[in-house]
N, C-alpha and C positions, 0 to 999 in steps of 0.2 A: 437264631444263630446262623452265621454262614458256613459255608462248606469251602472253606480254601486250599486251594493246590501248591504246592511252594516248587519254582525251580532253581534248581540250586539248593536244596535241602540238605546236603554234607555241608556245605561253607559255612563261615561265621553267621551270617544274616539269616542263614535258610534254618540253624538252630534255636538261634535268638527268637526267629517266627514263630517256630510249633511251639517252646517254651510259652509265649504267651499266649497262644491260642489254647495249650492247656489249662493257662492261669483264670482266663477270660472265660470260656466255655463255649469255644467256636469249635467245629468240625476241621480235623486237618481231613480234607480230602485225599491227601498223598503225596509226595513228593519223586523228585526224579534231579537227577544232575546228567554230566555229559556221559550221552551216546544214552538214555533214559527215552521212552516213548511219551514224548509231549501232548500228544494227540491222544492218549489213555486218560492220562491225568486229568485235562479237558474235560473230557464226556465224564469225570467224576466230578466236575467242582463246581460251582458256582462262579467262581473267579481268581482267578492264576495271578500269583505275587512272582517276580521274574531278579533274581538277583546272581545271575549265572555271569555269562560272560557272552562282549559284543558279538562273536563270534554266531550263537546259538539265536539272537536274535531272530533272524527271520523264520526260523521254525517255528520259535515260539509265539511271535505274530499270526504264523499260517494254523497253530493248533489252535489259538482262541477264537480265530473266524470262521473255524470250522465246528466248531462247539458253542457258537455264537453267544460265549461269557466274555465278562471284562476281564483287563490286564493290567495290572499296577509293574512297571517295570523301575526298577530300583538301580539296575548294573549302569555303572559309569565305563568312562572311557568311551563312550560314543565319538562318532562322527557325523559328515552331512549326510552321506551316505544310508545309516543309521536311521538319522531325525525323517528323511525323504520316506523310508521304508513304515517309521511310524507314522506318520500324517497319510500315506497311502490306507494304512490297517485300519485309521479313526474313520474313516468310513464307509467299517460295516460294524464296529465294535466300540465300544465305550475304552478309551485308553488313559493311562495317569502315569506320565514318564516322568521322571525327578531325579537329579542329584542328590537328592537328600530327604528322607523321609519324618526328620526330627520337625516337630513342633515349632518347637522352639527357633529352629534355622525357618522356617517359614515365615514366619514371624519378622525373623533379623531382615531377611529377605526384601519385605516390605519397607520397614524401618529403613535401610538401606537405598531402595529407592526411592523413598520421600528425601531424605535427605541429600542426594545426589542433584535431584531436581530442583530444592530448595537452595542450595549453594553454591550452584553452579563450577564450571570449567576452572576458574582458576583454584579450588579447592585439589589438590592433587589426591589421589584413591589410589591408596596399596593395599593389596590382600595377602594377609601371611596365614598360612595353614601347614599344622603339622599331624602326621598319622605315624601309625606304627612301623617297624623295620621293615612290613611284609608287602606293605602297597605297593601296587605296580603301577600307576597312572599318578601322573605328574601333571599341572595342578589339579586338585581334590575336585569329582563332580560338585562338591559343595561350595567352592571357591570359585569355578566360573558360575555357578549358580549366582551367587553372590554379583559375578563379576558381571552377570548379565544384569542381574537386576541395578547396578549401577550405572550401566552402559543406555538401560531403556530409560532412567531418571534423568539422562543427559539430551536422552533423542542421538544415541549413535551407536555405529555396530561396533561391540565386544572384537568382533574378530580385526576388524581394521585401526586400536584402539589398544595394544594388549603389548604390554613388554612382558618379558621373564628373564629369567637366567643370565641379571646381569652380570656382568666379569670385564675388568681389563681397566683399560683408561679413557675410551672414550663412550662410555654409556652414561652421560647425561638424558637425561629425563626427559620426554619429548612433550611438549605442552600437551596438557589433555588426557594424558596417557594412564590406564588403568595397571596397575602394575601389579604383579605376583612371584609370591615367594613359597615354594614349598620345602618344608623341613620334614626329616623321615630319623624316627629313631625306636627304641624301645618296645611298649606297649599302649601306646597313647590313641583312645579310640574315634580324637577327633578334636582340634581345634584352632578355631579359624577367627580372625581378627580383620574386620573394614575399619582404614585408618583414613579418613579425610583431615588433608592435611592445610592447613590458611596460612595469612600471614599474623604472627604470633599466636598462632590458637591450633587443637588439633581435639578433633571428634572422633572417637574409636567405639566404636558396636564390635563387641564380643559372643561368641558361645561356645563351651566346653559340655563336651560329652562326655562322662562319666563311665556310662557304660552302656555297649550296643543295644543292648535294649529299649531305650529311646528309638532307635528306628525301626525296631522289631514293631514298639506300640504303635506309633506313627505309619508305619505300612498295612498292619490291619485294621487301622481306622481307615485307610483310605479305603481299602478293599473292601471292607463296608459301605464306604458312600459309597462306592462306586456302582453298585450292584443296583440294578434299575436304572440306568441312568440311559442317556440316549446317546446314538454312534456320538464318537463324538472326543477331541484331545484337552485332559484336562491335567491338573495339576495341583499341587499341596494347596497354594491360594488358595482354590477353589472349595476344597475341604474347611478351609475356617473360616472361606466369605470374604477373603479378601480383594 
């Protein structure tokens, strides 16, 4: 059984965690949120799940290389900034950075990419996701996850590639263009729709998350694999061999 650390352990995710690690029979090593000693929790765990905020990132990088365990990092809202400081950490430490720790979106993820490759450019791709009233980050790390993995099925980058927030009169659709929509209301813990669009025909890949727990399980399977692995950045794929 492992010994996990959670950062972020008050938040939704960092409960949903220990909850299944009691369910499963894994050791919580400890938990910590902000202004918490990352570098304690460390030298107590086996491997640190990180579902905190962009912000706390680079400590929690410098705690895992200092305790030389692995790090599943879950918190969205990244940047390049971010992604640079992760790719520097993967090598001295086994890292697993994700948008989204659900199975099941790993999965779509693929699915998504095959098809994007398979149907090429003139199929148009809009990504609609909605979350609860409290989310701060606009679109969902699960939705450019998505949006990545439809952007590499094309051969182009997401970032040069991405509308949002249309409004007004003249936002016609730019050929090629991966589009998003985020919806915010209630208590909806996640759900995101890939709509490839033809001429008279439309392919939509769906997943709804029911309840957080799906990436509570999904985060301790990865921090499972993860444990023995070599420095190294990896990802949900990677976990189911895709």
């Amino acid at each position: 059984m492992a010994r996990i650390g959670i950062i972020g352990s008050a938040g939704r995710m960092g409960k949903a965690i220990a909850e299944v690690l009691a369910d499963t029979g894994h050791d919580l090593g400890g938990g910590v949120d902000a202004g918490g000693d990352v570098a304690s929790l460390a030298d107590k765990s086996e491997v640190l799940v990180d579902f905190s905020a962009p912000g706390a990132l680079q400590g929690n990088l410098h705690a895992a290389i200092g305790a030389g365990i692995p790090l599943v990092i879950g918190t969205t809202g990244l940047g390049e900034s971010h992604h640079t400081a992760i790719n520097n950490a993967a090598r001295a430490v086994p890292i697993l950075q994700t948008g989204n720790t659900s199975l099941g979106v790993t999965l779509l993820a693929h699915l998504v990419r095959e098809a994007a490759s398979k149907l090429g450019p003139d199929w148009d791709i809009e990504i609609v996701e909605m979350h609860h009233r409290h989310k701060v980050d606009a679109p969902s790390g699960t939705a450019l996850l998505l949006g990545e993995a439809a952007a590499q099925g094309r051969g182009i980058e997401l970032a040069d590639n991405t509308e949002s927030g249309r409004d007004g009169h003249t936002v016609e659709r730019a050929e090629g263009a991966i589009g998003f929509a985020a919806l915010r209301g209630g208590t909806v813990a996640g759900e995101h729709s890939v709509i490839l669009a033809g001429e008279q025909e439309r392919l939509t890949f769906s997943h709804s998350a029911e309840n957080r727990l799906i990436f509570a399980r999904g985060a301790v399977k990865a921090a499972e694999w993860l444990i023995g692995k070599q420095a190294g950045r990896y990802a949900m794929a990677d976990v189911l061999g895709l």
